[in-house]
Every structure is written in C-alpha cells, then in structure tokens.
C-alpha positions in Angstrom: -3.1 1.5 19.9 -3.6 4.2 17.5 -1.6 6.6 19.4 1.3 4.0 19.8 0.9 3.6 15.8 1.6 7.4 14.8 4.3 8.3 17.8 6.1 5.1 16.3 5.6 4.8 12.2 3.8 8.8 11.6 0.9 8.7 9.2 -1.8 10.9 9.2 -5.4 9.9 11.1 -8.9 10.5 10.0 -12.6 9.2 10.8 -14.5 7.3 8.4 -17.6 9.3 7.6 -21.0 7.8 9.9 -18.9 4.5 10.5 -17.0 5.4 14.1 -14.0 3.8 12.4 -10.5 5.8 12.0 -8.1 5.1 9.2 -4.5 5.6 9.2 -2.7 6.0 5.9 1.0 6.4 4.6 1.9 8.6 1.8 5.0 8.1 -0.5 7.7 5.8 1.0 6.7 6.7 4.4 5.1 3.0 3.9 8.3 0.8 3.1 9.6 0.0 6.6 5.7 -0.5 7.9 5.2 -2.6 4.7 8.9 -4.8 5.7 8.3 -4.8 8.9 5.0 -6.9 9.2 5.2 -8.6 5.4 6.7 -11.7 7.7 3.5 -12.0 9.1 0.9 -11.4 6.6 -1.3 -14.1 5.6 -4.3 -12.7 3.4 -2.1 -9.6 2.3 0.8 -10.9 1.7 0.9 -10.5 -2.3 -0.7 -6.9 -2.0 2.2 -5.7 0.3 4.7 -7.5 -2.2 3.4 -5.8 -5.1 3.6 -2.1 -3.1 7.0 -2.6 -1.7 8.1 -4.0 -5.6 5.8 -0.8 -7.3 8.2 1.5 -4.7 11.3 0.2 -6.1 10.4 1.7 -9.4 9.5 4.9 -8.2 11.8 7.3 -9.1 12.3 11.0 -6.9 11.2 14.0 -8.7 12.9 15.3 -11.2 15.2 12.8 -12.5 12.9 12.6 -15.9 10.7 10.7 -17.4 9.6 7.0 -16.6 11.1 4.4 -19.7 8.7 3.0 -20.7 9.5 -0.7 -19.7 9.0 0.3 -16.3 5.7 1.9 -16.5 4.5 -0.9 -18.3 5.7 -3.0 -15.5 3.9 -0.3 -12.8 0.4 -0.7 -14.7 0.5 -4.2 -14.1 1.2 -4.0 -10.9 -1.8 -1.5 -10.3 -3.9 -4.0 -12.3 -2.9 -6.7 -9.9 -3.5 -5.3 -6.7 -7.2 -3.7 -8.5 -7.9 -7.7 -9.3 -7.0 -8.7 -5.6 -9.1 -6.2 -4.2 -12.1 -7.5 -6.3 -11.3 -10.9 -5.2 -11.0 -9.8 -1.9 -14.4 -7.9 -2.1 -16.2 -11.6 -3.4 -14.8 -13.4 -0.7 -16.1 -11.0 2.3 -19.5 -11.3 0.9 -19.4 -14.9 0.5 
C-alpha cells in the first residue's frame, strides 16, 4: 500500500523512531489533490482537511511580497483551529 501511495500521489517516507510505523508526508501544495480527493470521505478529519485546503488558498508563491495583513490574520486562526482540534483529538483517544 505504501508503495501504491508514493508511485501514485509522491511524498516522501520515513520510520517513526522505536515504533515500526512509517509516515508519509506532503510538503507545499503537493497535498491539495490528496486533500480533494478523499475530503468526500472523511468523517473525523473532515474540518482539519477543510481548514488546510482553505489555509492553501491563501498561500501566496514566493516572491510576490508581503502577506496583507487581513489574510494572515485569517491564516493564524486557522493554525489556532486545527492546534485546538488536535487537542480535542488528543482527549478523545485517551478517553
């Protein structure tokens, strides 16, 4: 499955420390068409790929100056969002 995973959507592999677990991640917008092509069937992290695909939108390409400040505004909440969902998330796999 892994090696279906990275021929198909790239990403870059490696092995959690003493856990025997890999880890595939995404950088930049190498994400968005993973991200659009399972949000229809996310349950639990529906909200948190909403908020990555939205935080994309207003990502600009290098170069074309600096971020108004409306729109980083906006980006900090989002990354305060997703941090309170992953606390949530955190309480609820304990409980």
């Amino acid at each position: 499955m892994i090696d279906w995973v990275l021929f198909n959507f790239g990403g870059h592999l490696y092995r959690k420390k003493n856990r025997g677990a890999w880890d595939i991640y995404w950088l930049g917008t190498a994400v968005i068409p993973i991200l659009e092509g399972i949000l229809p069937y996310l349950t639990a992290k529906k909200e948190q790929a909403e908020i990555v695909l939205a935080y994309r939108g207003l990502v600009g390409k290098p170069g074309q100056g600096k971020i108004v400040p409306a729109v980083l505004e906006e980006r900090n909440r989002m990354i305060e969002r997703l941090a309170d969902l992953k606390k949530n998330e955190n309480i609820t796999e304990v409980m």
